[in-house]
N, C-alpha and C positions, 0 to 999 in steps of 0.2 A: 504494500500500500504506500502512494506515495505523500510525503508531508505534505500538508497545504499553506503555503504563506502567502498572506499580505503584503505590497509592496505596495508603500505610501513615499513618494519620492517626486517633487514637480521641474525638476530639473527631466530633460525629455532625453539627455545621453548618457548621463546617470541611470535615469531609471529603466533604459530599455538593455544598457550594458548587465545591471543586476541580473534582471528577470532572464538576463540568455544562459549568464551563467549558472544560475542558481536551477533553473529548467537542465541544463548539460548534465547538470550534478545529480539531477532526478527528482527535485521537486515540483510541485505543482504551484504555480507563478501564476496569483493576479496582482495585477499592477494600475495602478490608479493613480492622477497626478493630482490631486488637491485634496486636502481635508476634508472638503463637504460628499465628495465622491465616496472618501473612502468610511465614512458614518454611514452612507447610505447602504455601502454593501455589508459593512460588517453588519447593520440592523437588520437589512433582508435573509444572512447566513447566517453567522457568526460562528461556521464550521472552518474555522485556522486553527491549526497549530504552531503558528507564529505568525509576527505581525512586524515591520520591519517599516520604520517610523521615522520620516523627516521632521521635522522640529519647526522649518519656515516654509511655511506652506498658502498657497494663495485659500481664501473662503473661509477656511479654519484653518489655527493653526496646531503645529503637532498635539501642545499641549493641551486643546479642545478637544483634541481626538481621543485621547490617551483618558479623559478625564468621563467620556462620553461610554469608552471599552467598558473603563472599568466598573461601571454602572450593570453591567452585563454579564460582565466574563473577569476569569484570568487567568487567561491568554497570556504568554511571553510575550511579551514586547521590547522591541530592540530598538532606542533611538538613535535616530543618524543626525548631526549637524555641523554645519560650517563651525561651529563657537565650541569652542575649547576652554570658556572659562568655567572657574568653580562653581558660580551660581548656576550655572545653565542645568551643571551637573547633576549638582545638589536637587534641583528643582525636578530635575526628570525620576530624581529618585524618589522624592516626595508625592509626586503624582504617580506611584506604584509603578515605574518603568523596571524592567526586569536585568538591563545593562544599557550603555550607552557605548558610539562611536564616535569619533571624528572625524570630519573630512580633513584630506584625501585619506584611505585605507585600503588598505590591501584586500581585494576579494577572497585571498586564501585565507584572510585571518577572519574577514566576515565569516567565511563558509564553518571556521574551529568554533566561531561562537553562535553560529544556528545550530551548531551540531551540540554544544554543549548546554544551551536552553531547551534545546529539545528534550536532552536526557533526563534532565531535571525536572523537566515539566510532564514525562509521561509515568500516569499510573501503574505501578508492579503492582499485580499480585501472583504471589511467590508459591501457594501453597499447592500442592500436586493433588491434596484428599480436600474437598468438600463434603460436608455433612451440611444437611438440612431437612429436620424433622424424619420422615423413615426414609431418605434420598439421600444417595450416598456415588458422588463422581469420581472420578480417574481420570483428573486433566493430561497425564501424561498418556495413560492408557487407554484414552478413549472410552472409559467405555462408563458403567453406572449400574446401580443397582436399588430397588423399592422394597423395604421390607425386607430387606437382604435374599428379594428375587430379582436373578440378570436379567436387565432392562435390555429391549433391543434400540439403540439411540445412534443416530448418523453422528460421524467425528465432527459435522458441520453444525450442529444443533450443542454440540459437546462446546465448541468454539465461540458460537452465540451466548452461550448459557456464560461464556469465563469473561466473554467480553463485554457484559452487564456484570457482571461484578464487578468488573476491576474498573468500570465507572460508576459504581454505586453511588445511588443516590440521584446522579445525571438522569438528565433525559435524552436519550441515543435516538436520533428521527432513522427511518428505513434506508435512506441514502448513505447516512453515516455507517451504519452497520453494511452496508454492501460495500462502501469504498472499504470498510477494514477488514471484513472478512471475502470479498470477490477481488481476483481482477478483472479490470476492464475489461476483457475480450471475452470472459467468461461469466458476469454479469448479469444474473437470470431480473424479471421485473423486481418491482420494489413490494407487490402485495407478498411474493413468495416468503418473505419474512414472516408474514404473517400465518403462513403454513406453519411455519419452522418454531414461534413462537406458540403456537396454539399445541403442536408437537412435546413440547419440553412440559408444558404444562400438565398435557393429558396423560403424557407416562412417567414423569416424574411428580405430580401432585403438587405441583408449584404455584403458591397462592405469592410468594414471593417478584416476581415478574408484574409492575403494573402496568396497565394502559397509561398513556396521555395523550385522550384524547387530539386528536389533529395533527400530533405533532410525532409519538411514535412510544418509546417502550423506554422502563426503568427497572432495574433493580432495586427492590426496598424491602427489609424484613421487617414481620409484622411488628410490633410492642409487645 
């Protein structure tokens, strides 16, 4: 599955140099050149896993945006600006900015520090047995069992079920769950989740999986 960043940048050979490199490298590159652009898309998606953030920006600027995220999400954010001084710095750290760069910079050093906000920013969960009520998984070994009878469960329903958890709490829309568990080429519809979920439920007794409505699925255990 490939990352997906946000690339807020109004400089037009700045920002189309990033997005080529950063795409060569295997991400998924939108690129937007002004503040008010890039609210809009964060508000209509807000499926990033990073966000890569100029500071002067025409309509808003970085730090309208940054302030706008955070209302929402938190998202890494990575700011970019011509200023080099301490208050700038300060102030991007105060608006919950997750690092800052200075212009000019190295794309190799950009790419050491998307790679290391990413690490930091994605959920482990580490445990290979789940228990839940008489439901019992084998993330490594695929497989599960009810009552301590062998459930018959697809590896891919096994992968759904770990990838709600380990956003517990989150709400995952169908898109989200196909871009991390499909590739592109292999991609079935987005109701097919809803097989896949209605599946986990029906053979493993899982009251823990919620609806949200319109919007797609959660893991949450009961109180």
């Amino acid at each position: 599955m490939k990352e997906k960043i946000l690339l807020v940048e109004d400089e037009e050979i700045t920002r189309e140099g990033i997005a080529e490199f950063l795409t060569v490298k295997g991400y998924h590159v939108v690129a937007v050149g002004d503040g008010a652009a890039a609210i809009n898309v964060f508000e209509s998606t807000q499926d990033f896993d990073l966000i890569i953030l100029d500071i002067m920006l025409p309509k808003a600027d970085g730090f309208e945006v940054l302030h706008t995220i955070r209302k929402y999400s938190q998202t890494s954010v990575l700011m970019l600006t011509a200023m080099d001084d301490e208050y700038t710095q300060i102030m991007s750290f105060d608006e919950q900015a997750d690092d800052y760069m200075s212009k000019p910079f190295s794309l190799a050093v950009l790419e050491k520090r998307i790679e290391a906000l990413l690490r930091r920013s994605k959920p482990i969960y580490t445990k290979k047995i789940w228990m839940y009520k008489d439901s019992k998984v084998d993330f490594s070994g695929y497989s599960a069992t009810y009552q301590d009878l062998e459930v018959d469960i697809k590896p891919k329903e096994i992968k759904l079920l770990h990838l709600l958890i380990e956003h517990s709490g989150q709400t995952l829309t169908r898109d989200q769950i196909l871009d991390r568990l499909w590739e592109s080429e292999e991609a079935p519809i987005d109701r097919v989740i809803d097989v896949y979920i209605k599946n986990l439920r029906k053979k493993l007794y899982l009251d823990c999986i919620k609806t949200v409505k319109g919007l797609g699925y959660k893991y949450e255990e009961s109180v």
